[in-house]
C-alpha positions as CSV (number, residue, x, y, z in Angstrom):
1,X,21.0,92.5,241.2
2,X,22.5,88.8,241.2
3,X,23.7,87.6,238.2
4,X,24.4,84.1,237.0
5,X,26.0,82.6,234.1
6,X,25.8,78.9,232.8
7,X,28.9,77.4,234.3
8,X,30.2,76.0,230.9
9,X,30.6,79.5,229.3
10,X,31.7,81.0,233.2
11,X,34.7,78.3,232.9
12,X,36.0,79.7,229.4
13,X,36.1,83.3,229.8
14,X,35.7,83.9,233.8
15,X,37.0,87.2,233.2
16,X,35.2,88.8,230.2
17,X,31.8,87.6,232.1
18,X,33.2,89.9,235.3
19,X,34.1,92.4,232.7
20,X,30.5,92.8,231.4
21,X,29.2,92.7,235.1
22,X,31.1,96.1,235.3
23,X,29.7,97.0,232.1
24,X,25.7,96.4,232.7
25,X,26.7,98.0,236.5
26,X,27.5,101.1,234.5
27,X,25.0,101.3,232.0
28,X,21.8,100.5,234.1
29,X,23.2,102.5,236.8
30,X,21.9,99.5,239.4
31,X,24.5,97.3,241.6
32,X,24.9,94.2,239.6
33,X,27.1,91.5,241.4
34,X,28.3,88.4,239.4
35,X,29.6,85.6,241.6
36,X,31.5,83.1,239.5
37,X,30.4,79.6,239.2
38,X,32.1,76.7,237.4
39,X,30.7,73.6,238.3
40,X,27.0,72.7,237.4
41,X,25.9,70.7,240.7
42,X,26.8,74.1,242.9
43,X,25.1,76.6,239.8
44,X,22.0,74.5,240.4
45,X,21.7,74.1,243.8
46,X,23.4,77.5,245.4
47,X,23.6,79.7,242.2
48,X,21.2,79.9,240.6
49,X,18.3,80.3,242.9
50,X,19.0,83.3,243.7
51,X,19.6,84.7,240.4
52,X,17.9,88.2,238.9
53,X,20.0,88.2,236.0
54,X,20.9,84.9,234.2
55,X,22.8,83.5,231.3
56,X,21.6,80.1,230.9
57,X,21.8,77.4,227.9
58,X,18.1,77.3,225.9
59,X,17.3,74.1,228.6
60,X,17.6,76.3,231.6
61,X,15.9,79.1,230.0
62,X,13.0,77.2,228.9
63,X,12.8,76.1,232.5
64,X,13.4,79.3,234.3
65,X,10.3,80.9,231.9
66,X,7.8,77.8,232.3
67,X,8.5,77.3,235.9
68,X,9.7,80.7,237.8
69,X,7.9,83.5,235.5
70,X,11.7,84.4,233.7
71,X,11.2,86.9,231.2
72,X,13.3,86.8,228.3
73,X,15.4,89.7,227.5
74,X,17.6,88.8,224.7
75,X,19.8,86.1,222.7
76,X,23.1,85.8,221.0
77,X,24.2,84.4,217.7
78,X,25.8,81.7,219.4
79,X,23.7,79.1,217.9
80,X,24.0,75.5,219.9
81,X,24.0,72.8,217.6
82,X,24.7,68.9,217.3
83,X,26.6,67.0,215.6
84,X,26.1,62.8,214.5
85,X,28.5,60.5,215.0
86,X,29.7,57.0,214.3
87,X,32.6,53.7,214.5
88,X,35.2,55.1,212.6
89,X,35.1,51.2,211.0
90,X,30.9,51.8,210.2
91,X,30.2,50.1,206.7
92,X,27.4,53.5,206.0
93,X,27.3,57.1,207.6
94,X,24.5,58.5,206.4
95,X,22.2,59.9,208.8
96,X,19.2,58.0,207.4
97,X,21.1,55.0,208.8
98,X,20.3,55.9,212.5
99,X,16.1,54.5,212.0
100,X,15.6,51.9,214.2
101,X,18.9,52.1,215.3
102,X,20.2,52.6,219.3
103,X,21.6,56.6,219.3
104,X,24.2,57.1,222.3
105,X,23.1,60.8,224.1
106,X,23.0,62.4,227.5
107,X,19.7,62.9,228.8
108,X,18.6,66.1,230.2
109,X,20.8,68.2,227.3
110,X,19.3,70.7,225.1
111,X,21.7,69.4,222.0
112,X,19.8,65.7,222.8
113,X,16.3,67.1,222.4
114,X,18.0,69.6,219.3
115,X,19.0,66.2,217.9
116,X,16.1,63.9,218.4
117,X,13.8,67.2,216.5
118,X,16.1,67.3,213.6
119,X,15.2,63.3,213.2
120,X,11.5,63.7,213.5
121,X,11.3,66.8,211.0
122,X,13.4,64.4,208.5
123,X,10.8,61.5,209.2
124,X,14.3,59.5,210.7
125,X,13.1,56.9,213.5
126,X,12.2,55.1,215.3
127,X,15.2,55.6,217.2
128,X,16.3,54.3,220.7
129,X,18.3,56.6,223.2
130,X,21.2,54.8,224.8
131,X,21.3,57.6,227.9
132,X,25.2,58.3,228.7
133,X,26.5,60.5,231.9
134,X,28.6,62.8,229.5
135,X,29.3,63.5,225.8
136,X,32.8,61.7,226.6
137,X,31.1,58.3,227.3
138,X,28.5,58.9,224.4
139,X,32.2,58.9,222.4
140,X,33.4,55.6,223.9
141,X,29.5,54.4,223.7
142,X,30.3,54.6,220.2
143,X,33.7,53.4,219.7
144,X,32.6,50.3,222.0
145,X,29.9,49.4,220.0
146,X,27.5,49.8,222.3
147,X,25.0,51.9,219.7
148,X,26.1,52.6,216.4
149,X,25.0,55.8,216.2
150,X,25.9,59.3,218.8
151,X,24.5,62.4,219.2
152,X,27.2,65.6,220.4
153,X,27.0,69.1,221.8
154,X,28.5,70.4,218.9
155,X,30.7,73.3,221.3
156,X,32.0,70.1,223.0
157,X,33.2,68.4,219.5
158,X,34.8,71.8,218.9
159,X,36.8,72.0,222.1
160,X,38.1,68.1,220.7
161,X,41.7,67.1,220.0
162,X,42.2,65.7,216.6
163,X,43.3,62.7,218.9
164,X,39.8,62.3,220.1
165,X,38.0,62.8,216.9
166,X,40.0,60.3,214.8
167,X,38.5,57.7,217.5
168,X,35.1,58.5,215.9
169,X,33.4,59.1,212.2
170,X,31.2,62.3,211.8
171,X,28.0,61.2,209.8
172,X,26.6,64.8,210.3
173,X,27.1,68.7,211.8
174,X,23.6,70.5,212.1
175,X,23.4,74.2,211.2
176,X,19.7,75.2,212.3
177,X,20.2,78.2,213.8
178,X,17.2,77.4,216.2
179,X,18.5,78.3,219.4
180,X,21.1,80.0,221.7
181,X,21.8,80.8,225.3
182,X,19.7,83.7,226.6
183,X,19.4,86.4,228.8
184,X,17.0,86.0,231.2
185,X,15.3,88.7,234.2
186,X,13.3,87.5,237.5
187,X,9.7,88.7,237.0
188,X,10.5,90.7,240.6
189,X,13.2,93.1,238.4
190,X,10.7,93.3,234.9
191,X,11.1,96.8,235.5
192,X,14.5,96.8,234.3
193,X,13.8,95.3,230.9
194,X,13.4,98.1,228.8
195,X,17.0,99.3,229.8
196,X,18.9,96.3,229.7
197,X,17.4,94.9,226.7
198,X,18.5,98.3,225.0
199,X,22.2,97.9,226.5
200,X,22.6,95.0,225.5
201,X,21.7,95.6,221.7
202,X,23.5,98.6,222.0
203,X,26.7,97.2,222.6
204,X,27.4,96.1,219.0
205,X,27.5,99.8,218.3
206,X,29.6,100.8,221.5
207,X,33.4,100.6,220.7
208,X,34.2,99.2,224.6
209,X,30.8,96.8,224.5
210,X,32.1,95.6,221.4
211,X,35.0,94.5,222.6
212,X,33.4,92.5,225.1
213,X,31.3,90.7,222.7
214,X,33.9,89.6,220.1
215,X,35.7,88.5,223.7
216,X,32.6,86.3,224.7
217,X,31.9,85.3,221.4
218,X,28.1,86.1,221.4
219,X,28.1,87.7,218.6
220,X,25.7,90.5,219.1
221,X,22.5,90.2,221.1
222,X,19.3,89.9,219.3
223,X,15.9,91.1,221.4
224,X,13.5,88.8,221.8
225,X,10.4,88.4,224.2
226,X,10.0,84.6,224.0
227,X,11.7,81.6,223.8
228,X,10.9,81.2,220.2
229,X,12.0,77.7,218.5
230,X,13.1,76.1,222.1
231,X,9.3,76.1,223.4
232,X,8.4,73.9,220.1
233,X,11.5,71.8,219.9
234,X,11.4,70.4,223.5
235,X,7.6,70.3,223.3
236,X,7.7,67.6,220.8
237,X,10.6,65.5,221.7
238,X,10.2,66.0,225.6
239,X,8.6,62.6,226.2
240,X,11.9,60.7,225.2
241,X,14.4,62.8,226.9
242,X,14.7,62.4,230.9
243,X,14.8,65.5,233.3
């Protein structure tokens, strides 16, 4: 069975993700074979077509589901979340601020379409994405003045040096809790479901899979059999986000 996993959690612990290859190999008893991939152009064009098994950020999995029959196996308590930002020299950072305002953001991101819901359940808007290639120009978007306002992965603002974040002035972090990377199965393998959802719970409770969780930092993994709060979030902002 192929497995794939979302190159941006691949690239910071390549070998815990090989580690809990071995692990689901043991437990389901079935040849599971991870190849490692760490750059998203070749995960999207190679890789992940021919996953069984994937590990993908809520985007993907929301894709995977609506377009290729996925079925969803299980989540973490990983929550992605976003985080607001502004000129360090901004006269007001309050988020309130950001109606009719440009907001810097990379299109075709989960944390953009996480960002633009938590502004329409707060009645905030209009507001008018300025698309970026990458968080890092939505930073210098910002600090040029280009738009006033940016919107952040917040696991990207994590990874930042206290160099970078003085360059910028946080207005606000978002702790919804709506949604985290997921485990995902190719309709052709739904016969293994069952099992690997119950391995994968299990592993909280399994000294060596425990281990392997606080080395991931997932957390624990939570069954589930849909995609929950991503279907409704990205079904009402989907119009303004791009890809």
């Amino acid at each position: 069975m192929q497995f794939r996993v979302c190159p941006h959690d691949m690239v910071k612990s390549m070998q815990s993700w090989l580690a809990l290859t071995t692990y689901l190999r043991q437990a389901l008893e079935v040849p599971v074979t991870l190849a490692p991939v760490t750059d998203f152009e070749a995960f999207y064009r190679q890789a992940l077509p021919q996953a069984e098994l994937a590990f993908v950020n809520p985007l993907d999995a929301w894709r995977l589901v609506h377009e290729q029959g996925f079925i969803p196996v299980a989540r973490t308590e990983l929550y992605d979340e976003v985080v607001f930002i502004t000129a360090p020299d901004a006269p007001e950072a309050a988020l309130e601020n950001l109606a009719g305002h440009p907001l810097a953001a990379v299109d075709g991101q989960f944390a953009t379409y996480l960002g633009l819901y938590i502004l329409h359940t707060k009645g905030i808007g209009p507001v008018h994405p300025v698309w970026q290639p990458s968080w890092v120009q939505v930073i210098r978007a910002v600090m040029t003045h280009q738009a006033p306002f940016g919107l952040l992965y917040h696991d990207f603002y994590t990874q930042l040096s206290p160099l970078t974040r003085a360059q910028f002035r946080v207005v606000c972090e978002s702790h919804t809790r709506y949604a985290t990377h997921m485990m995902l199965l190719h309709p052709a393998r739904e016969d293994l479901r069952p099992r690997l959802q119950q391995v994968l719970v299990g592993m909280s409770h399994d000294p060596q899979g425990a281990v392997l969780l606080q080395e991931l930092r997932l957390g624990r993994w939570v069954p589930t059999d849909d995609l929950g709060d991503i279907d409704r979030i990205i079904g009402q902002v989907r119009d303004l986000v791009p890809g």
